[in-house]
C-alpha positions as a Python dict, from the first residue, in 0.01 Angstrom:
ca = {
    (1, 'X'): (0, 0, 0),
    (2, 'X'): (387, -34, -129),
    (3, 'X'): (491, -230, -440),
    (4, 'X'): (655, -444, -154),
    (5, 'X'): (326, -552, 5),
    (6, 'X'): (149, -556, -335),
    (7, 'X'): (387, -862, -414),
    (8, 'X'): (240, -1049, -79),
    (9, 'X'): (34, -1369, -152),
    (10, 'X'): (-102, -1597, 175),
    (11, 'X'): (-164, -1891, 102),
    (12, 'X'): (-444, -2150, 281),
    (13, 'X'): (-407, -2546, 215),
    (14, 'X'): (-65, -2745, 122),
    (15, 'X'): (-217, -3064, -9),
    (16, 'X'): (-124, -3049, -370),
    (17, 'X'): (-249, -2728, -532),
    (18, 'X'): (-142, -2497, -265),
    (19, 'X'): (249, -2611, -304),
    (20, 'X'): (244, -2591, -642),
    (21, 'X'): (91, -2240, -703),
    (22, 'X'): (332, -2117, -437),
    (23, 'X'): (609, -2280, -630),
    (24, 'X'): (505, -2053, -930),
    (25, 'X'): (413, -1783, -772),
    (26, 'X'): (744, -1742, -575),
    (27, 'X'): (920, -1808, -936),
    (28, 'X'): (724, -1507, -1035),
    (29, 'X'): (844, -1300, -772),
    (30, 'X'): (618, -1294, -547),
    (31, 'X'): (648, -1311, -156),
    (32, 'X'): (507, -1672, -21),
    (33, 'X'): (338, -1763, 272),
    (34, 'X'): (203, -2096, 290),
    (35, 'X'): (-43, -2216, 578),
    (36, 'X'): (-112, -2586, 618),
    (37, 'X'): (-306, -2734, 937),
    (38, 'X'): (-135, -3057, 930),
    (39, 'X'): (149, -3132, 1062),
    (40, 'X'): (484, -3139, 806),
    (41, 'X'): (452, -3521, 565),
    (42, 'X'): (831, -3502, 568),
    (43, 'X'): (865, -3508, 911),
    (44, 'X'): (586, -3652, 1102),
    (45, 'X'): (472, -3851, 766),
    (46, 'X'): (182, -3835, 547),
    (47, 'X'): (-191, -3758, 719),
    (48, 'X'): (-386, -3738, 458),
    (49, 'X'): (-597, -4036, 539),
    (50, 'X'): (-708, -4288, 295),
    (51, 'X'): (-808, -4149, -82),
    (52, 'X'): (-878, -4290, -433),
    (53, 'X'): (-487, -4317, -604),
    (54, 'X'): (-430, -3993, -855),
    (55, 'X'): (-420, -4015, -1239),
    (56, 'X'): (-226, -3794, -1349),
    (57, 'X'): (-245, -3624, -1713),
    (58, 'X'): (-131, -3405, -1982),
    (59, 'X'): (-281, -3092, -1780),
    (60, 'X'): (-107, -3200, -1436),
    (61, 'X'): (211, -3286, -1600),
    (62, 'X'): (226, -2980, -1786),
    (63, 'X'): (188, -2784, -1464),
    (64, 'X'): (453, -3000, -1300),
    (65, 'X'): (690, -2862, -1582),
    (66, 'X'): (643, -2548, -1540),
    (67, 'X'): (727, -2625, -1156),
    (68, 'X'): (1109, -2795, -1276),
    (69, 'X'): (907, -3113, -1089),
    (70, 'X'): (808, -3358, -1310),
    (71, 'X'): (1117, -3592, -1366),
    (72, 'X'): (1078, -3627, -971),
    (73, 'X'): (719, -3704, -943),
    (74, 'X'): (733, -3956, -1286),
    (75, 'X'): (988, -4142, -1055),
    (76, 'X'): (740, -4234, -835),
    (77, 'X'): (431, -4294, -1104),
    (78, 'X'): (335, -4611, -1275),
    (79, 'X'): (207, -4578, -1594),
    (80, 'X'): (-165, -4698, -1675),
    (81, 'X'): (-222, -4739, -2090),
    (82, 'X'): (-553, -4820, -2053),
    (83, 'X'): (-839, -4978, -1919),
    (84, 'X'): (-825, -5355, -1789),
    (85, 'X'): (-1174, -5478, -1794),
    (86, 'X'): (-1283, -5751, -1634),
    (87, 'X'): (-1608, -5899, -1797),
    (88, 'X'): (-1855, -6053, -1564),
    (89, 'X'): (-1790, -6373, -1769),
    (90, 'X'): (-1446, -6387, -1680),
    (91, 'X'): (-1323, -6275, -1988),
    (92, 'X'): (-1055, -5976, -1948),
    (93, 'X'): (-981, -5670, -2275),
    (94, 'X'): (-750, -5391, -2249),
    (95, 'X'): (-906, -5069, -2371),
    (96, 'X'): (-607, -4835, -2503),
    (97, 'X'): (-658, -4488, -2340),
    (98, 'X'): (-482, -4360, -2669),
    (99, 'X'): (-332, -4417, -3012),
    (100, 'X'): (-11, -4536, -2841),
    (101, 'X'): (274, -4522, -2549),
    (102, 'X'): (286, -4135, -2582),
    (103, 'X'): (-68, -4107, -2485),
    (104, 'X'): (-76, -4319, -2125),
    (105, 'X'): (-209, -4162, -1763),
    (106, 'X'): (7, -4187, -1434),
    (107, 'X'): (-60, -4370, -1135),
    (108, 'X'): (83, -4168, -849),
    (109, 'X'): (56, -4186, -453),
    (110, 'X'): (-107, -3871, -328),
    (111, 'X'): (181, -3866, -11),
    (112, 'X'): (452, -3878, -265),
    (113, 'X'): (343, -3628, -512),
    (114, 'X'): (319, -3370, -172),
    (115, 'X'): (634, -3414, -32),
    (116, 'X'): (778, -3354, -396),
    (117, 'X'): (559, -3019, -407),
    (118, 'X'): (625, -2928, -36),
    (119, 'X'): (1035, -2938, -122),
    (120, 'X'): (1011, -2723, -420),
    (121, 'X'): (791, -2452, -290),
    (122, 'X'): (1024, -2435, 6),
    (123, 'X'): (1351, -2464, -223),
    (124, 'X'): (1142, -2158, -419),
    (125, 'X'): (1141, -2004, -84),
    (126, 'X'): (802, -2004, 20),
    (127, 'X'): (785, -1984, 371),
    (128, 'X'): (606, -2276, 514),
    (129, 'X'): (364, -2291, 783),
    (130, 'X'): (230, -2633, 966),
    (131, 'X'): (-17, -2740, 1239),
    (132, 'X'): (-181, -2365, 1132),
    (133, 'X'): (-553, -2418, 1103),
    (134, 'X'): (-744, -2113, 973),
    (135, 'X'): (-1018, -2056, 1222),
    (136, 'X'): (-1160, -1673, 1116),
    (137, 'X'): (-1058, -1400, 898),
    (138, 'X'): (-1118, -1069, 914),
    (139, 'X'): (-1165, -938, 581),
    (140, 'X'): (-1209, -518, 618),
    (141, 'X'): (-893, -529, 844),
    (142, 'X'): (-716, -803, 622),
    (143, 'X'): (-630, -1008, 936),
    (144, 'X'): (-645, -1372, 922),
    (145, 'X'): (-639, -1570, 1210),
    (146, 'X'): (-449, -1906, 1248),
    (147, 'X'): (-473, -2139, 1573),
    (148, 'X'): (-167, -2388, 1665),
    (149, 'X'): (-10, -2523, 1912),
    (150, 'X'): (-278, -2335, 2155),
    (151, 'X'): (-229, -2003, 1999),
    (152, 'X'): (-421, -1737, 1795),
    (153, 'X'): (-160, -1614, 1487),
    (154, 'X'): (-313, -1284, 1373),
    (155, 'X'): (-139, -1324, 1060),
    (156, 'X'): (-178, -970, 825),
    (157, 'X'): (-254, -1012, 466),
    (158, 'X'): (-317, -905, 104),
    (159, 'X'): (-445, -1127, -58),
    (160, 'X'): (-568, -1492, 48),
    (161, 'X'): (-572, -1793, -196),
    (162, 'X'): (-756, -2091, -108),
    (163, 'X'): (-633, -2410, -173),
    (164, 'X'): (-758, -2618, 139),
    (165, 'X'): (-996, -2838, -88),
    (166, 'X'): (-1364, -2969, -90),
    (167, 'X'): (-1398, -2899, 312),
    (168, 'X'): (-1271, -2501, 243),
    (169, 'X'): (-1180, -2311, 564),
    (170, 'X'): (-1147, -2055, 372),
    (171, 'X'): (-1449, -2074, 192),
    (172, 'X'): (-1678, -2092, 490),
    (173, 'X'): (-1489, -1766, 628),
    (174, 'X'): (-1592, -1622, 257),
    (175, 'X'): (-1953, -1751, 271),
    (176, 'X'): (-1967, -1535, 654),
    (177, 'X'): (-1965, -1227, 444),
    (178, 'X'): (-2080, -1272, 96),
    (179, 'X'): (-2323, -1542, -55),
    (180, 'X'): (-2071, -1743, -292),
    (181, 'X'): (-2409, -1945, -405),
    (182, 'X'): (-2238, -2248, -252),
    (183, 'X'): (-2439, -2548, -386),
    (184, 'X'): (-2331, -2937, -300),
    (185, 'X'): (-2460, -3237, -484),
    (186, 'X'): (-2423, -3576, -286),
    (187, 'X'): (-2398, -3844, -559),
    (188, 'X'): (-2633, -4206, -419),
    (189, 'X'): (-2329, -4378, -402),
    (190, 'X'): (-2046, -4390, -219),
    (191, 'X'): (-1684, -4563, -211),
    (192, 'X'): (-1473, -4769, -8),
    (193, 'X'): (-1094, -4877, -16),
    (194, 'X'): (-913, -5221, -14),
    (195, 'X'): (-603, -5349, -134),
    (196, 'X'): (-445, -5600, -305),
    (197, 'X'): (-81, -5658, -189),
    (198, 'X'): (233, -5772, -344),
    (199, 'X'): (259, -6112, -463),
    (200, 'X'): (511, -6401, -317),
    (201, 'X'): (764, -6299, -556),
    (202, 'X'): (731, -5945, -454),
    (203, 'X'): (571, -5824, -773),
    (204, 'X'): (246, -5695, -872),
    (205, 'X'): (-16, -5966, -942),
    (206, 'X'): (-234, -5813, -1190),
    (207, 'X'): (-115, -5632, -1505),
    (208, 'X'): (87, -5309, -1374),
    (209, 'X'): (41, -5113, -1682),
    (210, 'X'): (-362, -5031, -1671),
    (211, 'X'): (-627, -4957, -1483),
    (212, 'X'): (-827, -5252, -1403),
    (213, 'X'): (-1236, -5237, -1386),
    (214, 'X'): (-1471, -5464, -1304),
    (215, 'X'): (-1803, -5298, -1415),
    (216, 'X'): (-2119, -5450, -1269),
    (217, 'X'): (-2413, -5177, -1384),
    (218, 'X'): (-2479, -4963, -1061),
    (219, 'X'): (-2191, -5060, -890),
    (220, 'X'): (-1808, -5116, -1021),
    (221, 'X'): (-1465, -5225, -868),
    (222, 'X'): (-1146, -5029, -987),
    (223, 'X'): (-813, -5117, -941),
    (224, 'X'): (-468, -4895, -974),
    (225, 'X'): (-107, -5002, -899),
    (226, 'X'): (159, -4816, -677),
    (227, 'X'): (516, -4812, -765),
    (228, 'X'): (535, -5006, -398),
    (229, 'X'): (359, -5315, -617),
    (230, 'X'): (41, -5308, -475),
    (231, 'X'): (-309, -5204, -607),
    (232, 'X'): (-544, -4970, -419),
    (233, 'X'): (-879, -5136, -474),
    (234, 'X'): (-1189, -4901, -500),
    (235, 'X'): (-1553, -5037, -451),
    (236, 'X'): (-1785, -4807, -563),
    (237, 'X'): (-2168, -4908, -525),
    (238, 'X'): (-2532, -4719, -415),
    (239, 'X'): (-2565, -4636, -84),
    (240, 'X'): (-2900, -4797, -100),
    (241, 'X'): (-3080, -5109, -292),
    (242, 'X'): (-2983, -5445, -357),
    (243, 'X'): (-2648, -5437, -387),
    (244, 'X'): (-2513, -5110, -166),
    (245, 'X'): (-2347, -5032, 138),
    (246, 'X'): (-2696, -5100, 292),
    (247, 'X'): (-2713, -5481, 225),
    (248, 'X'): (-2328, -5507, 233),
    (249, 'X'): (-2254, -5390, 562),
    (250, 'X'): (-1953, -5591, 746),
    (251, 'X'): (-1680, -5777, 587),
    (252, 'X'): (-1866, -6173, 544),
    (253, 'X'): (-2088, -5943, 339),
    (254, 'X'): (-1792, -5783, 145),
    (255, 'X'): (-1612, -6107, 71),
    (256, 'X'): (-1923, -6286, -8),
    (257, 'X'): (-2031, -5985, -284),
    (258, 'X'): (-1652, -6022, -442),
    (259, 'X'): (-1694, -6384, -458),
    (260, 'X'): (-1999, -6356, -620),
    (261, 'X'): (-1921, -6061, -857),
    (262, 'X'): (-1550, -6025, -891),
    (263, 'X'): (-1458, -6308, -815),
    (264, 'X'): (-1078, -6297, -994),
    (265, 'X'): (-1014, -6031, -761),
    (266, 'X'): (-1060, -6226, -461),
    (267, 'X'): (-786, -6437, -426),
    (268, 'X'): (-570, -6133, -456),
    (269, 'X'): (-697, -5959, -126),
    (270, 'X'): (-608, -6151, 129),
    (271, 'X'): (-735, -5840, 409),
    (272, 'X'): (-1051, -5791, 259),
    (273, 'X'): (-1293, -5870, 540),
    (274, 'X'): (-1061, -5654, 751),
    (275, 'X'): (-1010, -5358, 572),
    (276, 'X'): (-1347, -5363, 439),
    (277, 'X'): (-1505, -5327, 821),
    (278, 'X'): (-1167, -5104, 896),
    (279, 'X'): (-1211, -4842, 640),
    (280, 'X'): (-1473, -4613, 643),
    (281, 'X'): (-1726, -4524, 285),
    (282, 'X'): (-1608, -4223, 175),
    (283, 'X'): (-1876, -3953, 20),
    (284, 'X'): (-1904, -3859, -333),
    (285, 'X'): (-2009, -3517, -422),
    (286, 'X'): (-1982, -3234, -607),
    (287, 'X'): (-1923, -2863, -519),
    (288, 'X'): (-2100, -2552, -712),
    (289, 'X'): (-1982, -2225, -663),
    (290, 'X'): (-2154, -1866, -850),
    (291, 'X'): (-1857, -1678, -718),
    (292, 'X'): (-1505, -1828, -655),
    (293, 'X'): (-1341, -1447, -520),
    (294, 'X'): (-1375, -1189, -304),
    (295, 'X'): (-1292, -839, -476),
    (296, 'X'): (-948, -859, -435),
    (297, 'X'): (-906, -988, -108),
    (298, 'X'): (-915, -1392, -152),
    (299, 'X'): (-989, -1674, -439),
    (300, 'X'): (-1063, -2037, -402),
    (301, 'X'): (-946, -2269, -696),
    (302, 'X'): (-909, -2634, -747),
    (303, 'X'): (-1144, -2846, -507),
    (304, 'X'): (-1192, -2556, -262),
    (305, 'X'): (-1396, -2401, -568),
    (306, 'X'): (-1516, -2715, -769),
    (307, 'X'): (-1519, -3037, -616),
    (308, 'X'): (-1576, -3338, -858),
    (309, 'X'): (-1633, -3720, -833),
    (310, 'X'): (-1340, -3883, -925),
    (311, 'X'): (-1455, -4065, -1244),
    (312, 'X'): (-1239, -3879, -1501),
    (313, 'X'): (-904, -3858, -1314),
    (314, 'X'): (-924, -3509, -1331),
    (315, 'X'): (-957, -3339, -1011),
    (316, 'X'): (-596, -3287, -946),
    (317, 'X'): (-555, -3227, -1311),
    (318, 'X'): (-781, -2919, -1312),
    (319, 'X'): (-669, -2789, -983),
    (320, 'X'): (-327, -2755, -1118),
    (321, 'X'): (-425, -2579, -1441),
    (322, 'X'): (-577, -2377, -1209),
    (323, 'X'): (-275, -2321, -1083),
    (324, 'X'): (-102, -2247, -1377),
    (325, 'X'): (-391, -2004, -1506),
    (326, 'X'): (-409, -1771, -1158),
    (327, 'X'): (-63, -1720, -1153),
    (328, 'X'): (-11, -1637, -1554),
    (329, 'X'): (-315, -1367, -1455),
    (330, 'X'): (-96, -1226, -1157),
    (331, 'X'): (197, -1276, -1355),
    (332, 'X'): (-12, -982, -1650),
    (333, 'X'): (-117, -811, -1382),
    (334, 'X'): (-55, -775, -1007),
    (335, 'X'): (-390, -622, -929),
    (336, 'X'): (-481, -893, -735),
    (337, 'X'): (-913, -764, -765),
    (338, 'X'): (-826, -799, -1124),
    (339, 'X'): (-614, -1127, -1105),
    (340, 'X'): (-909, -1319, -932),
    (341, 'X'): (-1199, -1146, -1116),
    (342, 'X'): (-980, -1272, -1505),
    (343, 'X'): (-912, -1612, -1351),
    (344, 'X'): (-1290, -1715, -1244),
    (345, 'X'): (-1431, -1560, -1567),
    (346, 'X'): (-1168, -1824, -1746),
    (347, 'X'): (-1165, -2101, -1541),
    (348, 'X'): (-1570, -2142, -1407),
    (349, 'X'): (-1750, -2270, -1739),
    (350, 'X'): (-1433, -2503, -1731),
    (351, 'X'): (-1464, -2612, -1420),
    (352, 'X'): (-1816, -2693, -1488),
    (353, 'X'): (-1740, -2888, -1782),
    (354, 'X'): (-1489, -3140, -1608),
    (355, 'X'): (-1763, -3178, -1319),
    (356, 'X'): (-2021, -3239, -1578),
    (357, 'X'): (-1811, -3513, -1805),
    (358, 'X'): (-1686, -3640, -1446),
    (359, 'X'): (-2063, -3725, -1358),
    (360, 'X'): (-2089, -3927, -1719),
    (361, 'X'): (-1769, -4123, -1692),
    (362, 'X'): (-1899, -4287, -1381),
    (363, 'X'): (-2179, -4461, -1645),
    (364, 'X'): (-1943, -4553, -1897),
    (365, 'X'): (-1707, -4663, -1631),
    (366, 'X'): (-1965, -4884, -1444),
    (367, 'X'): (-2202, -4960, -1696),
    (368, 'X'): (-2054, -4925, -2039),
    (369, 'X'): (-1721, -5045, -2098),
    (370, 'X'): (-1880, -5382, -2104),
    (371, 'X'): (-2193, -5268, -2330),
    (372, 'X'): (-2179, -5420, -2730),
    (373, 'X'): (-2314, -5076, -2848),
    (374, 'X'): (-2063, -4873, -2635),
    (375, 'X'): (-1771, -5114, -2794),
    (376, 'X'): (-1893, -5054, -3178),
    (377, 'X'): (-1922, -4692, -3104),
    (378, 'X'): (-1535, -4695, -2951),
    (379, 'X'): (-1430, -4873, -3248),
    (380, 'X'): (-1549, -4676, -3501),
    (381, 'X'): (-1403, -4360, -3278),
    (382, 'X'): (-1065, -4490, -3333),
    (383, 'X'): (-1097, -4509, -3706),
    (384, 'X'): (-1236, -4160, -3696),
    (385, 'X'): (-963, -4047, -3524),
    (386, 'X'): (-735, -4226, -3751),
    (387, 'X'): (-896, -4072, -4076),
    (388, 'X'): (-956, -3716, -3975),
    (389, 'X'): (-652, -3628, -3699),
    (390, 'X'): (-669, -3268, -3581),
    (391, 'X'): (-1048, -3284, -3647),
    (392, 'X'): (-1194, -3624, -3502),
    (393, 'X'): (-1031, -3640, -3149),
    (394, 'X'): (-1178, -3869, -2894),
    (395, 'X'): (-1328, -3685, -2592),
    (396, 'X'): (-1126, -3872, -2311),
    (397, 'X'): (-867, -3792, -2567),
    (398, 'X'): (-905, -3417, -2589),
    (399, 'X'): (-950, -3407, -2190),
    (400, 'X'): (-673, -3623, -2079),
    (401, 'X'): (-376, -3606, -2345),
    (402, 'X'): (-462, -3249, -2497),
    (403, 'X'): (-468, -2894, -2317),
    (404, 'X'): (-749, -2677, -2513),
    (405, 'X'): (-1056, -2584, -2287),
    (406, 'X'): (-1274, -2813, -2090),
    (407, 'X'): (-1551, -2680, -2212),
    (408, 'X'): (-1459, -2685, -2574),
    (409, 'X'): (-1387, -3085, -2522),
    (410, 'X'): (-1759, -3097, -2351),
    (411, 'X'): (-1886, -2947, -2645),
    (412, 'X'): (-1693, -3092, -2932),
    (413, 'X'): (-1746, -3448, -2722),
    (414, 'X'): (-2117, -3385, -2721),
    (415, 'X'): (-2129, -3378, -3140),
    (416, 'X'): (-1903, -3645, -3156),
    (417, 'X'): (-2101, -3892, -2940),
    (418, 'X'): (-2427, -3781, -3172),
    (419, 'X'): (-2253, -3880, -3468),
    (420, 'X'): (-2114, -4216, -3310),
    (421, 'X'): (-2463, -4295, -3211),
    (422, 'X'): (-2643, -4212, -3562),
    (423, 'X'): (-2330, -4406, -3782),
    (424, 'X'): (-2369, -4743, -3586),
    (425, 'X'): (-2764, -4726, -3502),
    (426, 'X'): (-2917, -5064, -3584),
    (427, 'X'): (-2544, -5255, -3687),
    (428, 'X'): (-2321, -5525, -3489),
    (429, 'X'): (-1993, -5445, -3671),
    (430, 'X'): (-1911, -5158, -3880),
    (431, 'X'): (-1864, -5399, -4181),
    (432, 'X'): (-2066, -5220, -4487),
    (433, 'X'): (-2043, -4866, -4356),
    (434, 'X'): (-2085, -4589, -4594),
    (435, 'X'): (-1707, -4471, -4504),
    (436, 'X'): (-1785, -4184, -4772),
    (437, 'X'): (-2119, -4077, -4568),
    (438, 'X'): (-2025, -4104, -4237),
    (439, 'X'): (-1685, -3895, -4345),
    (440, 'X'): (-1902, -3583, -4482),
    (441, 'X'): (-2093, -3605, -4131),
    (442, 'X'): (-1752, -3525, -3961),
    (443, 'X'): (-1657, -3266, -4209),
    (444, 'X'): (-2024, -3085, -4151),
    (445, 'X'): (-2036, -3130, -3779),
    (446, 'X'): (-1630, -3060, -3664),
    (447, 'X'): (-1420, -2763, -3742),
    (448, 'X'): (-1029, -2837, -3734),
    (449, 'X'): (-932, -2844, -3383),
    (450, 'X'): (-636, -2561, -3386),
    (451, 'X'): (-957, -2353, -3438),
    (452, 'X'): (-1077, -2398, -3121),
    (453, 'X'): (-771, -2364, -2887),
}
């Protein structure tokens, strides 16, 4: 095979990861095909369906520089600096995500962010491909087949790269001829979407700057706001018991549950009942793969390869770093069997982390945020973090506004929460803390961060 063809990359998926990593790829040099089975956003608009509003984060944003793209998509973002709770008594606290303005998350539409991706891959001169649904691949002869517009497009290939998310053509052609060790856990609970629209002065009627949650215990409510002034609502709640999409079942149900148990949110969603019966619960799950390539011949990264629930913000955010990390590996070596084979060995016990710390957040989220223990414990973070910078760094902290390993946050987050835990045991305020003992703890327990990037 020539140097020519070496430098051939197809593509599979142009949601958000796949334009991206083409982006970078054809930056790199590299020859870029790019199948989506859609139809093009830009032209036919966005058909995506309904989904939970991005957060975007150090990780994403640092891929999106490395794409020339992030002064675009920022455009189009609303900032969130923390979280907006609203206590079941009515009362309503802003938790900071960070120390200050320069450490804030990004609201951004999903539809948006791919039509910015979609124009830069194709000014990069990727070669775009819509309404091109891979149906079967054949591996030995490197032929994958593509079916649109009622015909089969035997399409010759190197290398495949999957980007087509959680529902992976791709990886089900994969899984045909080698056992990936494909494992899918269905959290109890599922989601559903609402909205709360403009107000009569055309302006949005919560706070804009946050993300607003109304935790309840099993269930929550989240809120996040669109540059177009609205809110995309998010009810989250078991799929059975009590209160769950079981005994809430039609839209009198739905209103009657937010009067009852968010009830400041009401007022502001004037289509509940409809959209509530309109929009259908979407599934929460998470993907587990032993084996994310093929030899050389194909690699699945982002949601194709780890699916999460969406409790950290950090789905997108990891798929991109994937991006960034596949193509620095193709970028050191064009060997595409050695490419894939460096990129799962660095990425996997990452991936894994971000699932695992996704899985938790949905707790603190729903069940936490509102908890006197939890609020000591957050308090006395902050100071730690004041005291000991570079050593004491909050977890969400080290995940969202910092780039060094998922897994090193998971771990480092684990020790931290110990310590939290033992320093505030038994006390209501952190008035008459042994400052002196609980700073020798952090000095036994935590190396200096740098040495663990």
């Amino acid at each position: 095979m020539s140097a020519v063809e070496n430098k051939r990359l197809t593509l599979v998926g142009a949601g958000l990861a796949g334009p991206l990593l083409a982006t970078l790829l054809a930056r790199h040099g590299w020859e870029v095909e790019l199948f989506e089975r859609r139809g093009d956003p830009r032209v036919h608009g966005y058909a995506g369906g309904r989904s939970i509003n991005l957060a975007l984060a150090e990780r994403g944003l640092n891929a999106l520089r490395s794409a020339g793209v992030d002064d675009d998509v920022l455009k189009q973002a609303v900032m969130m600096r923390g979280r907006m709770v609203h206590f079941a008594d009515g009362r309503v606290q802003l938790q900071r995500y960070g120390k200050d303005d320069s450490e804030v998350i990004w609201s951004i539409s999903r539809g948006d962010l791919n039509i910015v991706l979609l124009n830069a891959a194709e000014a990069a001169g990727v070669r775009l491909q819509f309404d091109r649904r891979l149906e079967r691949v054949d591996f030995d002869a490197r032929i994958a087949h593509f079916v649109g517009e009622g015909e089969d497009i035997a399409h010759p290939f190197h290398a495949l790269i999957g980007s087509d998310g959680a529902g992976s053509n791709l990886r089900a052609a994969m899984m045909q001829v080698s056992d990936l060790g494909e494992r899918i856990e269905v959290m109890p609970h599922s989601y559903k979407e609402l909205e709360i629209p403009p107000g009569f002065d055309g302006d949005f009627q919560l706070e804009a700057n946050a993300l607003h949650i109304w935790p309840r215990g099993d269930y929550m409510c989240i809120a996040l706001p669109n540059d177009e002034r609205t809110f995309t609502v998010t009810l989250f709640m078991p799929n059975e018991g009590r209160t769950s999409f079981a005994s809430v079942r039609d839209g009198e149900e739905g209103e009657a549950l937010f009067a009852r148990d968010f009830a400041d949110a009401l007022p502001l969603i004037p289509k509940l009942r409809h959209d509530f019966e309109t929009n259908p619960a979407g599934m929460l799950a998470t993907l587990y793969l032993d084996r994310w390539h093929l030899d050389g011949r194909a690699v699945l990264l982002g949601d194709a390869a780890h699916a999460m629930v969406p409790f950290h913000g950090q789905g997108m955010n990891c798929a991109f770093e994937d991006c960034v990390a596949l193509a620095a590996h193709l970028e050191r070596d064009p060997d595409t069997a050695t490419a894939f084979a460096a990129f799962e060995a660095e990425r996997k016990p990452n991936a894994a982390a971000i699932q695992q710390m996704a899985l938790e957040n949905y707790r603190e989220m729903s069940d936490r945020v509102d908890d006197p223990d939890f609020l000591l414990q957050r308090e006395l973070e902050r100071a730690l973090a004041e005291r000991h910078p570079g050593r004491f760094v909050p977890r969400y902290a080290m995940v969202t506004f910092h780039r060094l390993p998922y897994a090193t946050a998971f771990e480092r987050g684990r020790i931290q929460r110990a310590l939290l835990v033992e320093a505030t045991a038994g006390r209501d305020s952190l008035d008459g803390l042994d400052w002196a003992a609980v700073d020798r703890m952090v000095h036994a327990r935590l190396s200096p961060l740098e040495a663990e990037v």
